[in-house]
N, C-alpha and C positions, 0 to 999 in steps of 0.2 A: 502510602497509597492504600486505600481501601480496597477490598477485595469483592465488592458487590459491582456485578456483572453489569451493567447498563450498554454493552453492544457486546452482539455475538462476532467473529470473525471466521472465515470460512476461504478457504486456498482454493481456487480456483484449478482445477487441474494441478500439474505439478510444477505450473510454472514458476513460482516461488519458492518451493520448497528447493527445485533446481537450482536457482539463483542462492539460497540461504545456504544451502551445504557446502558451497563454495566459499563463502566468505570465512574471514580468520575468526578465533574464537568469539575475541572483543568484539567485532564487529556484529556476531549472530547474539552478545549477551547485551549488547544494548539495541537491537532489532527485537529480542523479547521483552525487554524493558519499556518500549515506545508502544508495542501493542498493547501492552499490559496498560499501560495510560489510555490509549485508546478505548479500550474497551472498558475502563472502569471509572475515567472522569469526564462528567459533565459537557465542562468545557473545555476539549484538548487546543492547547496552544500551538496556534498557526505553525509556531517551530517547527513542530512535529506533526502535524495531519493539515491539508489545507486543499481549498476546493479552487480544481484550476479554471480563472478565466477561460474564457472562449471553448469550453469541452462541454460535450454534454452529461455535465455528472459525474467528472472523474475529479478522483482526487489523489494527491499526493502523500506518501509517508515519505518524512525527512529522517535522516539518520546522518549523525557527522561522527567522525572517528578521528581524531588529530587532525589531517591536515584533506582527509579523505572523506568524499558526498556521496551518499547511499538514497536510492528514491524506487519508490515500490509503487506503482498506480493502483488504485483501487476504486470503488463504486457501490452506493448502496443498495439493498434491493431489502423489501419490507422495511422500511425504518430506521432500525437498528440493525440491521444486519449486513456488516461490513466485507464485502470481498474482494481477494488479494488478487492479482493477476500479477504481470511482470517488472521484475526489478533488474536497476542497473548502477554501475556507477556512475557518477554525474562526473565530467572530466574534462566539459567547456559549459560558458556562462550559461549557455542558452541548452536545454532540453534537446536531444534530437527528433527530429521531428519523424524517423520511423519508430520510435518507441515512443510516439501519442496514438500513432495508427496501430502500431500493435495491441497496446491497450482495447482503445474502440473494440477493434478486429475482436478480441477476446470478451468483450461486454457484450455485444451483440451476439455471439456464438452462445454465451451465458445465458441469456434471455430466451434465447430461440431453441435450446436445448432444457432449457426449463418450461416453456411453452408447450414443448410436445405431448 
């Protein structure tokens, strides 16, 4: 993987960082592994970054670990410029649906505290 920077990434509060120091080791060394794709390929494969349906603007980081789903919302703001907001384990089919509102809830806080 090349090391030329094509998006910057940026932790939203410490929601993530909170979420990340909790996970096992494995689990935080292929969370910097998938950012690292993120931020330096092109075209990151849906696997791992993908823009969810019906949001406005949010998108998903994937992370699997054995038999374990890892998903971190995130949202662009300038272009390239990726921010992280909250992560959880995925642990039914379907997404819960207070961690898409939280996300929003936190983009919107982003925007408007950037605004000021």
């Amino acid at each position: 993987m090349k090391d030329n920077f094509i998006r910057d990434i940026f932790y939203y509060k410490n929601h993530y960082l909170v979420f990340f120091d909790r996970l096992k080791p494995e689990v935080q060394k292929k969370f910097n592994w998938t950012l690292q794709l993120i931020a330096t390929v092109d075209r990151v494969p849906e696997k791992y970054f993908k823009h969810l349906t019906g949001t406005n603007g949010l998108y998903e980081i994937r992370v699997e670990v054995g038999t374990d789903i890892y998903r971190v919302f995130s949202f662009f703001d300038k272009g390239q410029l990726v921010i992280l907001v909250n992560g959880f384990q995925k642990k039914t089919q379907k997404t819960p649906k207070a961690e898409f509102e939280f996300a929003e809830k936190l983009k919107k806080e982003y925007f408007y505290e950037k605004d000021k």
